[in-house]
N, C-alpha and C positions, 0 to 999 in steps of 0.2 A: 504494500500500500504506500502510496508516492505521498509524501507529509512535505509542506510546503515549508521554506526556509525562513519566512516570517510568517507566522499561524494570524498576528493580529494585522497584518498591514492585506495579509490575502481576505481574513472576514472582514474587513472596512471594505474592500475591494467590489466584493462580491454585494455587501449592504448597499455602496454607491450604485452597482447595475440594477439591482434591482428596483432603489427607491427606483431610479431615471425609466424603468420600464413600467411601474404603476404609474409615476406621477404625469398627470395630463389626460390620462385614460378614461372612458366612463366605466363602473362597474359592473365587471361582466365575468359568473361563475367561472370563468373558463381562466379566469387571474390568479384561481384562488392558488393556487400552485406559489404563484411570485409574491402574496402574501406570506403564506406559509415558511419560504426560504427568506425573507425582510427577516419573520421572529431567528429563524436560525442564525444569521448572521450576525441580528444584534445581539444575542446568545453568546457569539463564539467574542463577541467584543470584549464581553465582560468576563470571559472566560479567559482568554489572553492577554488580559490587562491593561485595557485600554482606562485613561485617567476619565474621574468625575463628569470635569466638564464634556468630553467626547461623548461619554455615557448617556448623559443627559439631553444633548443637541441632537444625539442619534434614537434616543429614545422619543423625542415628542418629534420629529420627520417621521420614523417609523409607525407610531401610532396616528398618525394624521391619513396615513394611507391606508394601515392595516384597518380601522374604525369603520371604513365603509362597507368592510367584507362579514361586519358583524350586527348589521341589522336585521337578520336572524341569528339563530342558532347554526353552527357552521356543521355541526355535527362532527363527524370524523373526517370531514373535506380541509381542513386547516392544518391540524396536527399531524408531525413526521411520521408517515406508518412503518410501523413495527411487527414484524410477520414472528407470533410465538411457532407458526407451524416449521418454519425454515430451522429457526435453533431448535426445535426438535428433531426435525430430518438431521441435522450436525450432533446431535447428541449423539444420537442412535445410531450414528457412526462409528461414533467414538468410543462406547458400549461395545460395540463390535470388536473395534482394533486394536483397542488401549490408546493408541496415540495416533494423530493425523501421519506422522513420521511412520509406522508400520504401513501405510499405504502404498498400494505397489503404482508404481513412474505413472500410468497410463490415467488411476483417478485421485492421485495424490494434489498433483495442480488442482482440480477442479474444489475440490475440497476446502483447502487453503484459500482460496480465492473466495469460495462461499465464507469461512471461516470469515474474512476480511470483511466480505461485505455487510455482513452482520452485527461487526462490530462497528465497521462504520455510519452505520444505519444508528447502530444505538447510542453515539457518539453525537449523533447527527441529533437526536432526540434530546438528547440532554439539555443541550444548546437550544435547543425550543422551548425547554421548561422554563431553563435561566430569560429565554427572552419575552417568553409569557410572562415572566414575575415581574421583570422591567416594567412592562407598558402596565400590569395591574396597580403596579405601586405608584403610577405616573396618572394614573386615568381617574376621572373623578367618576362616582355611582353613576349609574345610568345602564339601560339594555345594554347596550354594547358591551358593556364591562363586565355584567353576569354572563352574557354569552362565552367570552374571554375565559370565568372562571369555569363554567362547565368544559369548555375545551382542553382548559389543563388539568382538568378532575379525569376527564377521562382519560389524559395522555399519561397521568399517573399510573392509572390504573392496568394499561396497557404494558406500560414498563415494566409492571411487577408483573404481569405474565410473562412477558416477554422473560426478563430474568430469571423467573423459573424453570423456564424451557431450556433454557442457555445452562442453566448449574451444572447438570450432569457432564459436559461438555469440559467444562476449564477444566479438568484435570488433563487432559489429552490435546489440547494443543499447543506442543512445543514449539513447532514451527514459526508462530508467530510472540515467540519469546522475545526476541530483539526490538519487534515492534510497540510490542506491549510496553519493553520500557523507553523509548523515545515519546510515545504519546504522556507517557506521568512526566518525561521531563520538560515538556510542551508545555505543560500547564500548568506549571509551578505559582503562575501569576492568582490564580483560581486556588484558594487552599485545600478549598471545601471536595475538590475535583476528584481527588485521591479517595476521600471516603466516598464520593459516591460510584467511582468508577473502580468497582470492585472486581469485574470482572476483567479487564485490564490487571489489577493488583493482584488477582489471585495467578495469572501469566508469570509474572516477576517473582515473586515468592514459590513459586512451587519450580 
């Protein structure tokens, strides 16, 4: 998995394309997508350590855009989806081999790569929590805002499936040992990162 050389100047990066791609636009389902990646990016801001004020001037741009995607309920169309059935398929691999490394040449790659994208998926989720909390802490009451809260009630709730699917799993991926610790060293700026990004930790430690 290719980890960019600066984590917080590539999610400003990606936060700038995005605002530039909702703002102007009228609201049209079909955006909800470029909402959804706005919260992830502003996530990874605060994740990488971007200072207060950035925090703050990326937070109220962000919620200026994202607000208009939340005059319903967005249901599961906002939040980063998290597939508990795939970290079960990787489990139940793993179950199988003992380790991604017992895999013979032909589905070892593909494995690994699954292995990858699942953590990057949940990596990716995290970063949505943190930039849902932003805009909650930022938003005065109103729909909008309960809407907001139900989409990170449910993106909780998803995680802890999702994580549970996943558990069987960390004992047996070695392969992504090296990775595992470059992403905790990534996020040094985020303290909180380390407890919550246990399955990463439990890669390093075992």
């Amino acid at each position: 998995m290719e980890l960019p050389d600066d984590p917080l100047a590539s999610a400003r990066e990606r936060l700038e394309e995005t605002l530039a791609t909702l703002t102007g636009v009228e609201t049209n389902p079909a955006m909800m997508l470029a909402a959804r990646n706005a919260i992830v990016s502003l996530g990874g801001l605060g994740r990488f350590g971007a200072t207060a004020a950035d925090m703050a001037k990326s937070v109220s741009r962000t919620a200026g855009v994202v607000l208009r995607y939340l005059h319903r309920d967005p249901g599961e169309a906002l939040a980063y989806p998290l597939l508990d059935t795939r970290a079960a398929a990787l489990a139940e691999v793993v179950r199988e081999h003992g380790d991604l490394a017992n895999l013979g040449p032909d589905d070892r790659p593909h494995w690994i790569e699954e292995a990858f994208e699942l953590f990057a998926a949940r990596d990716a989720c995290d970063a949505w929590l943190l930039g849902a909390a932003s805009l909650l802490r930022a938003i005065e009451p109103c729909n909008q805002r309960t809407h907001l809260e139900k989409a990170r009630e449910r993106a909780v709730a998803a995680v802890a499936r999702f994580d549970r699917a996943l558990e069987p799993a960390l004992g047996g991926l070695s392969p992504l040992r090296e990775a595992a610790q470059r992403a905790l060293e990534r996020t040094r700026a985020d303290t909180s990162y380390v407890r919550r990004a246990r399955y990463w930790r439990r890669l390093v430690e075992s």
